[in-house]
C-alpha positions in Angstrom: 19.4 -94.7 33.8 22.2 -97.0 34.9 22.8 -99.8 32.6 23.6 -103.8 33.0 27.2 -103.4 31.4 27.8 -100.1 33.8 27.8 -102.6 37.1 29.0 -105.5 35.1 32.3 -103.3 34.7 32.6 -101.7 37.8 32.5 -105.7 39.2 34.4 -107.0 36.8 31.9 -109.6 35.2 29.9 -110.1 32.4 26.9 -108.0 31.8 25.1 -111.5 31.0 26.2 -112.6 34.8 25.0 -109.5 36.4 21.2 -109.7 34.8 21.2 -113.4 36.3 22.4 -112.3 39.7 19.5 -109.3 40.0 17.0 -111.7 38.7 17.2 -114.0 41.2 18.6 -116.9 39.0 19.5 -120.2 41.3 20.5 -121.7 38.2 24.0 -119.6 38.3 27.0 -120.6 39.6 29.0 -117.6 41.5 30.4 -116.9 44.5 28.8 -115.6 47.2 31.1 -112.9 47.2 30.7 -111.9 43.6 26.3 -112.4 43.6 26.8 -109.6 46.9 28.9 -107.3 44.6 26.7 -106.9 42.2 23.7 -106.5 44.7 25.7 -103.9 46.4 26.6 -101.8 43.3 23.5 -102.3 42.1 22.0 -100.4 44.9 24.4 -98.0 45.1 23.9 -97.1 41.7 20.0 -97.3 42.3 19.6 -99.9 39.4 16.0 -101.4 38.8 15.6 -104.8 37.5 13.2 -104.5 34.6 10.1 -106.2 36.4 10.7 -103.9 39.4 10.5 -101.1 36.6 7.3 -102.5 35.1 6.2 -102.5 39.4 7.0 -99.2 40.0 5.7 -98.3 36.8 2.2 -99.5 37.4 1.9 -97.9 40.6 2.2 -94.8 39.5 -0.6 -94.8 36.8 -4.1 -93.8 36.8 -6.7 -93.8 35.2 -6.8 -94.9 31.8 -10.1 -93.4 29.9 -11.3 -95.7 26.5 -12.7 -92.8 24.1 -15.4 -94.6 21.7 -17.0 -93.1 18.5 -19.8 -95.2 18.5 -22.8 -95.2 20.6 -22.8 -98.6 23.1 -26.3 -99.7 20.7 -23.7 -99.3 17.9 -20.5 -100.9 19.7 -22.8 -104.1 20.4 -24.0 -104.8 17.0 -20.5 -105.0 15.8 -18.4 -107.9 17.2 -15.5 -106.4 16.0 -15.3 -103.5 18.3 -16.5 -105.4 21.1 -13.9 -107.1 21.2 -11.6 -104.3 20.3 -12.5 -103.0 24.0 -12.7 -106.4 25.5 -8.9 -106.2 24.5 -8.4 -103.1 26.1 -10.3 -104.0 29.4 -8.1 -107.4 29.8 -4.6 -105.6 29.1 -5.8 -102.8 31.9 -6.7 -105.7 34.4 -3.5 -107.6 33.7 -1.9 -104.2 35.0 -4.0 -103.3 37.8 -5.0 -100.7 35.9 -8.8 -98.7 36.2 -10.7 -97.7 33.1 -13.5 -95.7 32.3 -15.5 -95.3 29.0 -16.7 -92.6 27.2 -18.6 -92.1 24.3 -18.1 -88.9 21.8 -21.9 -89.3 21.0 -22.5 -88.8 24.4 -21.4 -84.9 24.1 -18.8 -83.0 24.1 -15.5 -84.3 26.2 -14.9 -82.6 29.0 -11.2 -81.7 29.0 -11.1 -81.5 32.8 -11.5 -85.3 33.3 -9.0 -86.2 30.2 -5.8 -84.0 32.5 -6.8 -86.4 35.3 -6.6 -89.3 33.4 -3.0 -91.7 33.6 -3.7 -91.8 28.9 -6.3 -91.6 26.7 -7.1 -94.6 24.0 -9.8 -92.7 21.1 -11.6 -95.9 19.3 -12.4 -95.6 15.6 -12.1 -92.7 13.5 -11.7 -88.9 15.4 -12.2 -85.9 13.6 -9.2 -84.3 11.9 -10.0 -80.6 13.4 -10.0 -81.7 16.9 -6.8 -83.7 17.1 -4.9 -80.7 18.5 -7.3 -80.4 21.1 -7.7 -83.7 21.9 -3.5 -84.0 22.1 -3.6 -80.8 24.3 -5.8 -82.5 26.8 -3.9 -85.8 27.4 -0.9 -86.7 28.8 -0.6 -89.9 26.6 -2.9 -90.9 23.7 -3.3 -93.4 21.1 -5.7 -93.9 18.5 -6.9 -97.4 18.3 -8.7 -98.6 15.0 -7.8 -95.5 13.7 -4.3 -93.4 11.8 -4.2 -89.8 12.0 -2.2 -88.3 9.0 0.3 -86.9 11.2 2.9 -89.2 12.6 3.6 -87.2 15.9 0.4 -89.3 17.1 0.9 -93.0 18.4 -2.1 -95.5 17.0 -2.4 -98.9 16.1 -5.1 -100.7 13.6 -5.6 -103.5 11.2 -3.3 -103.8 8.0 -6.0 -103.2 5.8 -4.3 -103.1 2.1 -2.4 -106.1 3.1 -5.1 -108.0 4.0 -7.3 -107.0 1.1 -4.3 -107.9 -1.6 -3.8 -111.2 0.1 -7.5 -111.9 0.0 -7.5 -111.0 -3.9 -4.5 -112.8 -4.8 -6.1 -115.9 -3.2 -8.9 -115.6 -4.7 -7.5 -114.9 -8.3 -5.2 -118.4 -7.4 -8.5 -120.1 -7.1 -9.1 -118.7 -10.7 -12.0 -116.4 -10.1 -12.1 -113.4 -12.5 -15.4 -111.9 -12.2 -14.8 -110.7 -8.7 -17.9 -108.0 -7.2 -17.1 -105.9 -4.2 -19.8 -105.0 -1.6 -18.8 -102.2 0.8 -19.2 -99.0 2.3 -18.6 -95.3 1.7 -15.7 -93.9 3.8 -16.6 -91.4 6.8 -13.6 -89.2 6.3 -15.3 -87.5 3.3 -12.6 -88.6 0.4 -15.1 -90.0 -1.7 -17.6 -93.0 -2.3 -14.8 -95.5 -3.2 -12.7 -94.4 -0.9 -12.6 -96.6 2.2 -9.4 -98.8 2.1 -10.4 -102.0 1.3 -12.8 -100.6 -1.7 -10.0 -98.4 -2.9 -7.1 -101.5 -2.9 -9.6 -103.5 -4.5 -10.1 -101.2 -7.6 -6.6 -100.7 -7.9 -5.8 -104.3 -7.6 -8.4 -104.9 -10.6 -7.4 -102.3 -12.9 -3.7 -103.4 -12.9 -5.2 -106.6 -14.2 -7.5 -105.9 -16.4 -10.5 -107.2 -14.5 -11.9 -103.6 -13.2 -16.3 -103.4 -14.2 -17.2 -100.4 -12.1 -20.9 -102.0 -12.2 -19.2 -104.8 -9.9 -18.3 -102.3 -7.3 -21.4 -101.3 -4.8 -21.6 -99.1 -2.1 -23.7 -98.5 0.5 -24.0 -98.3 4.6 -22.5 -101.4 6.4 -24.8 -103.8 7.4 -26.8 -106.7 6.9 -30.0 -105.1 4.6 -27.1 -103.3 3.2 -25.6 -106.3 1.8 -28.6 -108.2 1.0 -30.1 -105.0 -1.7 -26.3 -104.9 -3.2 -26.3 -108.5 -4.0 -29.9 -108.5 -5.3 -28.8 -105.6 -8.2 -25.5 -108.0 -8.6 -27.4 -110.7 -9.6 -29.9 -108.8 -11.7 -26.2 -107.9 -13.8 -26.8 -109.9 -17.2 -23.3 -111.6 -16.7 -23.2 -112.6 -12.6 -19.8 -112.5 -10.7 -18.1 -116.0 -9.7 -17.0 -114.0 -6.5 -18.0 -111.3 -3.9 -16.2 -109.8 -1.4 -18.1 -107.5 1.2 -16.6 -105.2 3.7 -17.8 -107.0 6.8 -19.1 -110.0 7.9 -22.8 -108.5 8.6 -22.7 -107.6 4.8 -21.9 -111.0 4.1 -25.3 -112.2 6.0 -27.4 -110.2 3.7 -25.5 -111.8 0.6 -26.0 -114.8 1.9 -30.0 -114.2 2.2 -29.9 -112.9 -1.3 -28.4 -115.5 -2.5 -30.1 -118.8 -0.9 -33.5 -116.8 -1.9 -32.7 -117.4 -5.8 -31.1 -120.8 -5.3 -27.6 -120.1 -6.1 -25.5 -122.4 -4.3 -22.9 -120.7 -2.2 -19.4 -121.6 -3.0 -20.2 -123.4 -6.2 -22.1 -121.1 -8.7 -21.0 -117.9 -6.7 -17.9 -117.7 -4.2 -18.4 -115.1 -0.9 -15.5 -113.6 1.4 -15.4 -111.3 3.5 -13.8 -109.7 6.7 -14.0 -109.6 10.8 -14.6 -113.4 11.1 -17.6 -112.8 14.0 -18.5 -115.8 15.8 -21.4 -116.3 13.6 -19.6 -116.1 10.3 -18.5 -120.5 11.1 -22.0 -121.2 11.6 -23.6 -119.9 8.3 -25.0 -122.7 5.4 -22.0 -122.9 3.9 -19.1 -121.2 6.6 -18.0 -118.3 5.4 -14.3 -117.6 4.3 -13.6 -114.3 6.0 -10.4 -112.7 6.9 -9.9 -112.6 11.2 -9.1 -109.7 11.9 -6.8 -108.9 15.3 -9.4 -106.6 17.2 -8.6 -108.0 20.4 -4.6 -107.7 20.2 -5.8 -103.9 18.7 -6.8 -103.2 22.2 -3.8 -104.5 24.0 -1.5 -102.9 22.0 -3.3 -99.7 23.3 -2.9 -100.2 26.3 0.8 -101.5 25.7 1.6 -98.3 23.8 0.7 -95.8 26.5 3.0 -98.3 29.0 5.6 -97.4 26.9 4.7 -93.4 26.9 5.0 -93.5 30.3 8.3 -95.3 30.4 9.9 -92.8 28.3 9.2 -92.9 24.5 8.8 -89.7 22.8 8.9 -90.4 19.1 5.3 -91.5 18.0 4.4 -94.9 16.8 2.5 -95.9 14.2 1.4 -100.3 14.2 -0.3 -101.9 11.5 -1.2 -105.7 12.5 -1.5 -108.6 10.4 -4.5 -110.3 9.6 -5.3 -114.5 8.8 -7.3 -116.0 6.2 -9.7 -118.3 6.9 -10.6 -120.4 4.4 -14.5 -122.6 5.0 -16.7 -123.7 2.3 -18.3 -120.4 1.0 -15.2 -120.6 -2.0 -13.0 -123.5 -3.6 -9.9 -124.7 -1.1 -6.6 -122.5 -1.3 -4.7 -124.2 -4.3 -7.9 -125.3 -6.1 -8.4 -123.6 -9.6 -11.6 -124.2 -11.2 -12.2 -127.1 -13.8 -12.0 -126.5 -17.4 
């Protein structure tokens, strides 16, 4: 590929001058003489422009085909991958680019329609036996929500151990101790505690001391989920000043739990949680939640198999930050509790 500084020399300007002059910039001050040098060598030398790369590029791709591992009853009930694929969908339209959906629950893939497709982006978690397979069938693929073990595989999802450490470092700032975790058992079979944000939060609680394995409950992630856990937490003799839960629809059932028995969220009993769904800002009190970057998930996707077909060959692995959001389910950031 011919570079800025290769015509920039054979001119005799500046690579900076030459980038101005093929982008069209009025704003420079040459001579008509030196702006048609550089266009000529340009062409001679059959140098694209970056946006008439990114043109070219998008003319030449396909199909792009969204692999989900839930069902569309599933996807629906959890904001969070909606808008994981609403992500997706908008990066694709920016580019001109047609997708089509398909769902693993659906049956087997057919391997016949993956060759056709331009890449392949696999939502959620993909089974460790078939990633050879799945590799072998697509020209480009990246895992979305979702890190395979091997690093020969591009994939992007949430920065889950940062997040979770940030969360209990605020929350140990605000001086809660007795912190309960509500989540879920992980699907990729390592165990009840072993899903990421359960597992950062035991280690973060043993290294201080604060670790009571009776504060830790699992069980399947949703809303009745999350209401039975909190019910056995408050039956505990000594009650937590804080829960976390894994999700926002676990929060919901927390918060039934709780407003049943009285106990004044954010003042006897803090709750957090993650996802920040639409409804977590209209609950009696908000909820502070983590926000989590589902839709930026899904155009990084997208952006990732862009750069596939532009070249890249060394996998890529993205982890994306998360935010805090602080409302009135726990003390402010900065505010301890009074003596």
């Amino acid at each position: 590929m011919v570079t800025l500084s290769e015509i920039a020399k054979a001119v005799g300007v500046s690579s900076a001058t030459v980038s101005r002059v093929l982008n069209f910039d009025s704003t420079l001050s040459v001579t008509a003489e030196t702006r048609r040098a550089i266009i000529e060598k340009a062409e001679a030398l059959n140098y694209e422009t970056p946006r008439r790369r990114k043109k070219n590029l998008e003319r030449q791709i396909g199909k792009i085909i969204l692999v989900h591992s839930l069902s569309p009853d599933q996807e629906l009930i959890d904001p969070y991958y909606v808008g994981l694929r609403l992500g997706v969908e908008r990066r694709c339209q920016r580019h001109g680019i047609e997708i089509a959906k398909l769902y693993s629950n659906d049956g087997p893939l057919n391997p016949a329609v993956l060759r056709k497709a331009f890449g392949v982006i696999v939502v959620g978690h993909y089974r460790e036996s078939g990633l050879e397979w799945l590799a072998s069938n697509c020209r480009h693929l990246v895992f979305a929500d979702f890190c395979p073990d091997s690093d020969e595989y591009d994939s992007v999802q949430n920065d889950f151990v940062h997040a979770t450490l940030k969360l209990m470092n605020a929350l140990f700032a605000m001086d809660y101790r007795r912190i309960a975790f509500i989540g879920w058992a992980n699907s990729r079979g390592v165990g009840p505690y072993g899903e990421v944000r359960c597992r950062t939060y035991i280690e973060w609680a043993k290294k201080r001391g604060l670790f009571d394995q009776k504060l830790c409950l699992i069980a399947r992630n949703n809303e009745e989920s999350g209401y039975e856990l909190a019910l056995k937490l408050l039956k505990r003799p000594k009650r937590p000043d804080a829960i976390v839960t894994a999700s926002d629809n676990m929060a919901v059932g927390v918060y039934r739990a709780l407003h049943e028995r009285g106990i004044e969220i954010g003042k006897d009993i803090a709750v957090t949680s993650f996802n920040d769904i639409s409804v977590a800002q209209f609950l009696h009190p908000p909820l502070s939640t983590i926000r989590l970057p589902a839709e930026e998930i899904g155009e990084t996707a997208v952006d990732m198999l862009l750069e596939r077909a532009g070249g890249r060959t060394i996998g890529k692995q993205v982890a994306l930050a998360s935010q805090l959001i602080w409302r009135g389910s726990t003390r402010k950031p900065g505010r301890a509790a009074k003596p």
